[in-house]
C-alpha positions in Angstrom: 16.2 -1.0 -7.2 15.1 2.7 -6.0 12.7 2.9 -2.8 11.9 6.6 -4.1 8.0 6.3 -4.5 6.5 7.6 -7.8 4.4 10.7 -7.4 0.1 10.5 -7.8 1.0 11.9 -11.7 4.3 9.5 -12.8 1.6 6.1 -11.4 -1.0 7.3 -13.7 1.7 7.6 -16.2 3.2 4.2 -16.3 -0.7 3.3 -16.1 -0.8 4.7 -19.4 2.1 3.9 -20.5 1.2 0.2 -20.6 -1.8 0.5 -22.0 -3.8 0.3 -19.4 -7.9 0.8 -20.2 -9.8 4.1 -19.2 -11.8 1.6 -16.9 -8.8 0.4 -15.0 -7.0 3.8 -14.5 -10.8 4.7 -13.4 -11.1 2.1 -10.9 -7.5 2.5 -9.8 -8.1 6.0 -8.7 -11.4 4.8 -7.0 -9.3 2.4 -5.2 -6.5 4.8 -4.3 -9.1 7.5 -2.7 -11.0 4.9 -0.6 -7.5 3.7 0.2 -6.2 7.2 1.1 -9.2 8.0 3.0 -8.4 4.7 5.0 -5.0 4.9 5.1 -5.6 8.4 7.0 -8.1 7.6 9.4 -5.8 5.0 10.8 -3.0 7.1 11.0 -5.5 9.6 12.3 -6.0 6.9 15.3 -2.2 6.9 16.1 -1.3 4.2 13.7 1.5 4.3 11.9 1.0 4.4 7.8 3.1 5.2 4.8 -0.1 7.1 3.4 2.2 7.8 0.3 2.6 3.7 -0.4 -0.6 3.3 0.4 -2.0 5.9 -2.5 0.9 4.9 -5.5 0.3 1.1 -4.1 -3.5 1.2 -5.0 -2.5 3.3 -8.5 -0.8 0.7 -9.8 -2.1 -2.9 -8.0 -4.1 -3.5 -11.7 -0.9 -2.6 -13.7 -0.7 -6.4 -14.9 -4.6 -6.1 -16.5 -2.8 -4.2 -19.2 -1.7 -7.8 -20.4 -4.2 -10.2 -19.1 -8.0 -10.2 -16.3 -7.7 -13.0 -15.1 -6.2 -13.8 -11.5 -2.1 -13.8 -13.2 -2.6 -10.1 -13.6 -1.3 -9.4 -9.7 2.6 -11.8 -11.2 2.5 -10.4 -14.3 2.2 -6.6 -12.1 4.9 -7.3 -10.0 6.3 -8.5 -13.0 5.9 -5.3 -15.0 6.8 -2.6 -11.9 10.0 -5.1 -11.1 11.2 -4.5 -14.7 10.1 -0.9 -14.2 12.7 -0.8 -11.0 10.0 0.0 -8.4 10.6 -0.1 -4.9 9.4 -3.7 -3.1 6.9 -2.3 -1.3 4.9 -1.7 -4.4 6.1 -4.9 -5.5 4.3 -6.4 -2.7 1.1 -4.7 -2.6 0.7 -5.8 -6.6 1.3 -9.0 -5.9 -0.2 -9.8 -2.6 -3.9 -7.4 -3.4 -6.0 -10.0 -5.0 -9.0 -10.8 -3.0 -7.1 -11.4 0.2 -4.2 -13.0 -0.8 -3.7 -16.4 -2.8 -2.4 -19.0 -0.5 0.6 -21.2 -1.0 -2.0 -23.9 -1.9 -3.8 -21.6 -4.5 -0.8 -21.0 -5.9 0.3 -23.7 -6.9 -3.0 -25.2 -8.6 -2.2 -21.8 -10.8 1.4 -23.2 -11.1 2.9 -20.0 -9.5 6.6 -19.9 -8.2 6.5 -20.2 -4.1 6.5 -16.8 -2.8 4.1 -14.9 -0.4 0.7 -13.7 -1.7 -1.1 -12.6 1.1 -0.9 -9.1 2.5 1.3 -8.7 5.6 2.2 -5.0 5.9 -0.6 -2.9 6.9 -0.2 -0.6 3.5 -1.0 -4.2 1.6 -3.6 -4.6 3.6 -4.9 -1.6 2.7 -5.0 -1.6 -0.8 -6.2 -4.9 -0.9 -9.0 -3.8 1.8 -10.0 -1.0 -0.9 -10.0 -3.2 -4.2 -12.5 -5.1 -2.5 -14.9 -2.5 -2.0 -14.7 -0.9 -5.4 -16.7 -2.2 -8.2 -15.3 -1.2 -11.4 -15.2 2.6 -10.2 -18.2 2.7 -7.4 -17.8 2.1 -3.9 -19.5 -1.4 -3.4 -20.5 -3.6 -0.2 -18.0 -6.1 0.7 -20.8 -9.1 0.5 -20.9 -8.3 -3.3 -17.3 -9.9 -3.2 -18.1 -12.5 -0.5 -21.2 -13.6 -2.1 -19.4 -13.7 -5.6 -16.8 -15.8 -4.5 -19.0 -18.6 -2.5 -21.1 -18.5 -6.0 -17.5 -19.5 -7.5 -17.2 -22.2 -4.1 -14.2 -20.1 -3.1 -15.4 -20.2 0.6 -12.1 -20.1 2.4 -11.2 -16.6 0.1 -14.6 -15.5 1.0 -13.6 -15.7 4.4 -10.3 -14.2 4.1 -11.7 -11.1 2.9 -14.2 -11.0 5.2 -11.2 -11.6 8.1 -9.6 -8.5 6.4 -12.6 -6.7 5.7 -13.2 -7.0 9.6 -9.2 -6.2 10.4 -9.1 -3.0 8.7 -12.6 -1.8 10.0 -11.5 -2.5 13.5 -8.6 -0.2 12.6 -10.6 2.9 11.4 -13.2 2.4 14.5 -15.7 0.6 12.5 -17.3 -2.3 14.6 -18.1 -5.4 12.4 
């Protein structure tokens, strides 16, 4: 498997390529600038981030909604850029950005293999950080996505993203 990174252009390629909708390359790129813009603050703060992971990462985490909207669309992404040799990394932040993480328990009641779906690296975090706070295209408030997922009695993800939503505001100098 290659760790060369796609370029901005060749992700919105194999976006197309799949058949991804107009509204899911638009949100992608919505979640890739806030992402960027995060991604450089922190390593503006002496942090270190792949910025360029972070950008190609948020380009393709919605690959998988080519084939399906439901939750599997993060496997079924690191299905698609695994057959498409991409590097783990990218791997990782399609599989580990929905909400803020699944967890092992999760998983299984959506009869996943065992495998890690919660972002560790800072670059998942990231991503996953800025699909949160992008509806459809627009920049949105994180309690839209907290309040959506206690309304579905998901409390313990609505608290995961709103530990995350906390982590990665701490980082850019945002007090929560």
């Amino acid at each position: 498997m290659s760790e060369k990174l796609p370029s901005r252009q060749e992700a919105l390629t194999l976006l197309k390529n799949h058949d991804c909708s107009t509204h899911i390359i638009k949100h992608s790129i919505a979640v890739a600038e806030l992402a960027l813009k995060t991604a450089n603050i922190i390593q503006g703060r002496g942090i270190s981030v792949d910025v360029h992971l972070v950008e190609i990462g948020a380009l393709l985490h919605d690959i998988g909604r080519s084939k399906t909207h439901n939750v599997d669309h993060a496997i079924i992404g690191a299905k698609i850029a695994q057959h498409l040799g991409l590097p783990e990394s990218i791997i990782s932040i399609i599989k580990r950005h929905v909400g803020a993480g699944i967890t092992p328990n999760e998983a299984k009641k959506f009869g996943w293999k065992q495998d890690i779906y919660i972002p560790i690296t800072l670059e998942e975090k990231i991503v996953t950080y800025a699909d949160n706070l992008i509806e459809k295209s627009k920049l949105a408030s994180i309690e839209i996505t907290i309040k959506k997922l206690i309304k579905e009695k998901k409390i313990e993800a609505s608290n995961r993203v709103k530990k995350l939503d906390e982590e990665i505001n701490n980082l850019i100098g945002i007090k929560t």
